[in-house]
C-alpha positions, 0 to 999 in steps of 0.5 A: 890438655884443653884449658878452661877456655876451651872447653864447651859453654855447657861444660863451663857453665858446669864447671862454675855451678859446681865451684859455686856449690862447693864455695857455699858448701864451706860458706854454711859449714863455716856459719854452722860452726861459728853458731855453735860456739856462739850457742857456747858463748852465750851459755855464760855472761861476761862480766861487766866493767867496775871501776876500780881504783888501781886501774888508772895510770897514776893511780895506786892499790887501796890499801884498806880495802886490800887489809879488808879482803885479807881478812875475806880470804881468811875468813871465808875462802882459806878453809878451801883454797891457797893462795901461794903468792902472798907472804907475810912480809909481802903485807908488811907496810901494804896493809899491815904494820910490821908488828901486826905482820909478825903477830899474824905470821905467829897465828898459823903453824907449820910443818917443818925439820927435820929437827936434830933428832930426825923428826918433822915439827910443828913451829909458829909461822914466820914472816917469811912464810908463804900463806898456809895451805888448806890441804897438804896436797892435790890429792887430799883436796880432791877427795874433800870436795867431791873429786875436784880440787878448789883452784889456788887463787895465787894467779885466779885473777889473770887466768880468767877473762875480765880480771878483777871484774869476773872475781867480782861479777861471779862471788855476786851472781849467784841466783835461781837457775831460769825455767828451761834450765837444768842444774844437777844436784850438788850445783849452783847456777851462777851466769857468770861461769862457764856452763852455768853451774858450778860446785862451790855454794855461794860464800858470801852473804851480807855481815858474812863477818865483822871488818876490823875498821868497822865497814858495814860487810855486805855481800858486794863490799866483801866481793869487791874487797877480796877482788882487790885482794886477790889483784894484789895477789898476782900483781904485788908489784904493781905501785912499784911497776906505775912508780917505775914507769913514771920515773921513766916517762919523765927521763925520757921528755927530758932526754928529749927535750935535750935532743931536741935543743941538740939537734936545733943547735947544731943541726939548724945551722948546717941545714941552712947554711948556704954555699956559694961558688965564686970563680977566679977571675982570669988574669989578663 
């Protein structure tokens, strides 16, 4: 068999031409497809970063603000979506004294039993209950909103790209669609969404409802208080997570610290010790 240093120059040259159209062939086919899911990137915006004040090492959740978007989510998002990460008792000395926990637990009514007569009852809600649900399955979600059941919002803030940030950017974001683009009816524009449209109205607007602690609620700080709410949502133990990790940082310079004392104490000295060989002089 003749190798490639063998072959003619005519047939060399071939050989590399071809090489080089088949590299470009994948080069283009790999620009192409890299464009398309650009032209797909840029169907949506990226939500921009907030300041939050969680978000420093040392800092902690606010608690007042976490109260306010509480009384959000009830208000506004409840009627729609769950939130079956939060109990009661999980608001206990967060946002909420145990007394105002128990009363707001007392509010809501659950389907339990059966009861001694084999039947299922009605009871008043208990500290230990998970938020209630808007809907008693998938199913009956799906057909009260056109096909689609709204997402729970137990875990929406680690499922979307941006966090807090993209909770924030889209309950703000909504605006008239620009010219060229096409919105079905039933839709919102919105930028922030993948695809630009989406089936959810707009459920914020300025005094939407009156903050117990008398905040003005604009549209922006209910947006930005039921951020914080649903962050606490998924992350409930995130003081505990900072307080922990700090406890450890700690431990650890001073275990260091003692290391390193241990190590000059006993180390230092075997390091520059000297050892010196003297012979035996030879008797004569």
């Amino acid at each position: 068999m003749s190798t490639f240093r063998n072959l003619s120059s005519s047939r060399r040259l071939a050989l590399g031409l071809l090489g080089l159209a088949g590299a470009g062939g994948a080069g283009l086919a790999l620009s192409l497809e890299r464009a398309v899911s650009a032209a797909d990137a840029d169907r949506f915006a990226h939500a921009p970063h907030f300041h939050w004040p969680h978000e420093g090492f040392l800092d902690s959740y606010d608690v007042k603000s976490i109260r306010r978007g509480y009384e959000v989510y009830k208000n506004v998002c409840a009627a729609c979506h769950g939130c079956f990460t939060v109990a009661y008792r999980m608001l206990r000395n967060v946002c909420m004294t145990p007394e105002e926990a128990k009363a707001e637990a007392k509010r809501a009514t659950y389907l339990d039993g059966p009861n001694d007569e084999g039947e299922m009852y009605n009871r008043p809600g208990k500290t230990a209950d998970y938020l209630p649900k808007p809907y008693p399955n998938e199913q009956a979600a799906a057909y009260a909103n056109g096909g689609k059941a709204p997402p729970d919002l137990g875990l929406i803030t680690f499922a979307r790209h941006g966090y807090e940030n993209y909770i924030f950017a889209l309950l703000t974001g909504y605006q008239d669609p620009p010219a060229g683009f096409q919105v079905d009816e039933g839709l919102y524009f919105n930028p922030y969404f993948r695809g630009g449209a989406l089936a959810m109205p707009p459920p914020l607007y300025n005094e939407v409802l009156e903050y117990s602690d008398g905040t003005p609620a604009t549209k922006s700080q209910c947006a930005k208080d039921v951020a914080c709410f649903l962050r606490f949502a998924a992350e409930p133990w995130h003081d505990e997570r900072k307080k922990l990790a700090l406890k450890l940082v700690s431990l650890l310079a001073l275990i260091s610290a003692a290391l390193a004392y241990y190590n000059r104490h006993v180390w230092t000295v075997l390091i520059n010790r000297k050892v010196m060989y003297v012979p035996k002089k030879k008797s004569s």
